[in-house]
N, C-alpha and C positions, 0 to 999 in steps of 0.2 A: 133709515137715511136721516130723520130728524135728530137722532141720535149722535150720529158722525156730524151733523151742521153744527149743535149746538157745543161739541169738543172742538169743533174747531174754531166756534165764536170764541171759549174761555181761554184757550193757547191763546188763540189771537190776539184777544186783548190783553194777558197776561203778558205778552213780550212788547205789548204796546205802552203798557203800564211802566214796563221795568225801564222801558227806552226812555220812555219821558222822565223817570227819573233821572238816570243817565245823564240825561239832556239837559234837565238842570245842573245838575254837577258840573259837566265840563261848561255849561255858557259862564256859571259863575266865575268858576276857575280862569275863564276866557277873559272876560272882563275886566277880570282884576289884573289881570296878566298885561293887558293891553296897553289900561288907564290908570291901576292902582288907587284909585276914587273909588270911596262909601257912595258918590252920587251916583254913579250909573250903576252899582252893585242894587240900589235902590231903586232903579228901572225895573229892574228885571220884576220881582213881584208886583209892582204898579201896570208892565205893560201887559205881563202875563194876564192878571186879575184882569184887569179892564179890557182889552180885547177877546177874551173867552167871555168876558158880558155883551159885549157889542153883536159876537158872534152868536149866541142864546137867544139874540132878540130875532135876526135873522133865520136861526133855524127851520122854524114853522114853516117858513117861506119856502125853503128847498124839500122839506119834511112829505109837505103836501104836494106835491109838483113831481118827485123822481122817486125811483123804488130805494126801500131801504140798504140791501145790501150794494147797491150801485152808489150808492151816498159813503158809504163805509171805508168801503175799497177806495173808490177816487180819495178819499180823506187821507188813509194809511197811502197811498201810493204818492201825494203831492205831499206829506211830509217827509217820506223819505228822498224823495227830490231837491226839496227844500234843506235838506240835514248836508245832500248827495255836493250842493252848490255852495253849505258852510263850510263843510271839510274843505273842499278847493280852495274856498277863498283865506284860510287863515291857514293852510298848507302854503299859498303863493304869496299872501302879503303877512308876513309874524308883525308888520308892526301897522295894521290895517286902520281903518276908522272903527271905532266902538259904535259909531252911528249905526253901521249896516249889522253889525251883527244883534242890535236891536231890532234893525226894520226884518231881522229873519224870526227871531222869537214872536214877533207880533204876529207873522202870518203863519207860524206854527202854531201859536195861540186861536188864531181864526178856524184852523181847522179842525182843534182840538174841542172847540166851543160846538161843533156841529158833528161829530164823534160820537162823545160821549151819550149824549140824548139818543141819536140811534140804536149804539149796541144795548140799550136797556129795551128799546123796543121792538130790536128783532127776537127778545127770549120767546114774547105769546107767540109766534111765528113759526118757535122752533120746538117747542116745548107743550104737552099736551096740558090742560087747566088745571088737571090736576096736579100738575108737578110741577105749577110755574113759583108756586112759594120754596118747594127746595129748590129749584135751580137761581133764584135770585137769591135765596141763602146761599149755597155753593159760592157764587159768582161773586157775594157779597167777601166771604170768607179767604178768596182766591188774593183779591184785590187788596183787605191789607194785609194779608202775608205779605203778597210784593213790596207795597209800602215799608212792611216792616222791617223786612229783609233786604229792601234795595237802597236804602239809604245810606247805612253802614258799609253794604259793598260796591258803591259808589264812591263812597270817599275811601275804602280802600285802596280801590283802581286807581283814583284820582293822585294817592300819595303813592303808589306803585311808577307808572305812568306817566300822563300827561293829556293837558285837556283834549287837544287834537286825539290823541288815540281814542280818549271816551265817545267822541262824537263818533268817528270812525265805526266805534262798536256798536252807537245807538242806529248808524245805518242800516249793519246789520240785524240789530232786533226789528227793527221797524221793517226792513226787507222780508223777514219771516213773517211778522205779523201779517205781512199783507197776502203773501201767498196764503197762508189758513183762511185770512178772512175769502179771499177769492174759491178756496174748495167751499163755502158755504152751499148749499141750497136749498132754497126759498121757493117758493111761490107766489112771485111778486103780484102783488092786487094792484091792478089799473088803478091810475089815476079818475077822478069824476071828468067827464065828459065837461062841464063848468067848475074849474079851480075855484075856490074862496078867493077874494078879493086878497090883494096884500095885508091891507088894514087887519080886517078879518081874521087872518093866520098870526098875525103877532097882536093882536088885541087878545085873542082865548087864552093863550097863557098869561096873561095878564090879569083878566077874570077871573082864573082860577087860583092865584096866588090869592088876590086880593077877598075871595070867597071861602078859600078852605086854611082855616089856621094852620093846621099842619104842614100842610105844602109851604107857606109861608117862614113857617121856622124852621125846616128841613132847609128851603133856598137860603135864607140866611146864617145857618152853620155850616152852610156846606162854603158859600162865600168866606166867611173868616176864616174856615181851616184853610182853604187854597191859601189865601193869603198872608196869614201866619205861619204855614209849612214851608215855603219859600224867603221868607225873612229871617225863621230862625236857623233853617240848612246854610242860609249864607254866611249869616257871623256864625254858625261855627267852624266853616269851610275856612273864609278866613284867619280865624282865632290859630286854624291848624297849618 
């Protein structure tokens, strides 16, 4: 059974992965569509970056407090919600405000900031000790094929297409993603009877960045690649 959970964690977030890509593609394409402006082409990776960091600090907070794959699933289910209310609204207004389809990225970015850190911590959950180092190989492996494969077939689509149909699609991926994530099962471990303070929860990762070198230059590459893989996909979307 832990078997069929942890195939369905890697689909899962395989179609979560490609969707986000997706998902940048068509906002960019949206954007530009809208406003024609390098300045809000230039939101996008600032809101993106910066609200997946507001959202990281938060985490702990919900991390400790609710079971993992309950965290997961709400995550995947209020983006595809989220995606479900951007398709309507640039299906019924084509010459909309660029504001709002900001204020949607930001909080598909909040969710995406409290995601991430889960599906890395349901593998010990799913996976026996011994085979936690291949399965985060595996998983490792999975994630940037998609990467490297969904960027090119995004802006495929994209010169195929049209942004509204991309998002339309990322619906869809983000709708499958969440049904796998939902076949998971776990054995969710109780919360402590005395939660950690607030403080407490987002102070430990903070102690550990600032105590373990490693973690520290991991968090800091892993930041500038977010942020430079979104600046350079948009001028070349542009450029095309």
């Amino acid at each position: 059974m832990k078997n069929l959970s942890f195939r369905c964690l890697w689909i899962g977030q395989a179609f979560a992965n490609l969707g986000d890509i997706f998902c940048v593609v068509g906002l960019i394409s949206l954007l530009y569509t809208l406003t024609g402006s390098a300045f809000y082409l230039s939101l996008l990776p600032f809101t993106t970056t910066i609200f997946r960091f507001f959202s990281s600090l938060l985490a702990p907070l919900i991390i400790d407090r609710f079971p993992l794959k309950r965290i997961l699933v709400q995550s995947q289910w209020w983006k595809t919600i989220l995606l479900v209310c951007l398709g309507i609204y640039i299906t019924s207004f084509n010459h909309g405000f660029s504001v709002a389809v900001i204020f949607f990225i930001a909080l598909i970015s909040l969710l995406d900031g409290v995601a991430a850190p889960v599906s890395a911590a349901l593998v010990p959950q799913l996976v026996p000790k011994e085979r936690r180092m291949k399965a985060n190989g595996f998983l490792n492996v999975i994630t940037q094929t998609i990467f490297v494969a969904g960027w090119p077939l995004g802006s495929l689509l994209l010169i195929s297409t049209n942004s509204s149909f991309i998002i339309w699609l990322t619906v869809m991926l983000f709708a499958v993603s969440t049904i796998y994530t939902v076949r998971i099962e776990v054995s969710e471990q109780t919360t402590d009877s005395v939660a950690p303070s607030n403080w407490s929860s987002i102070k430990s990762g903070w102690v550990a960045i600032r105590q373990i070198p490693t973690i520290r230059t991991l968090i800091s590459i892993d930041f500038m690649t977010t942020l430079a893989s979104s600046v350079w996909v948009a001028a070349v979307i542009i450029y095309m």
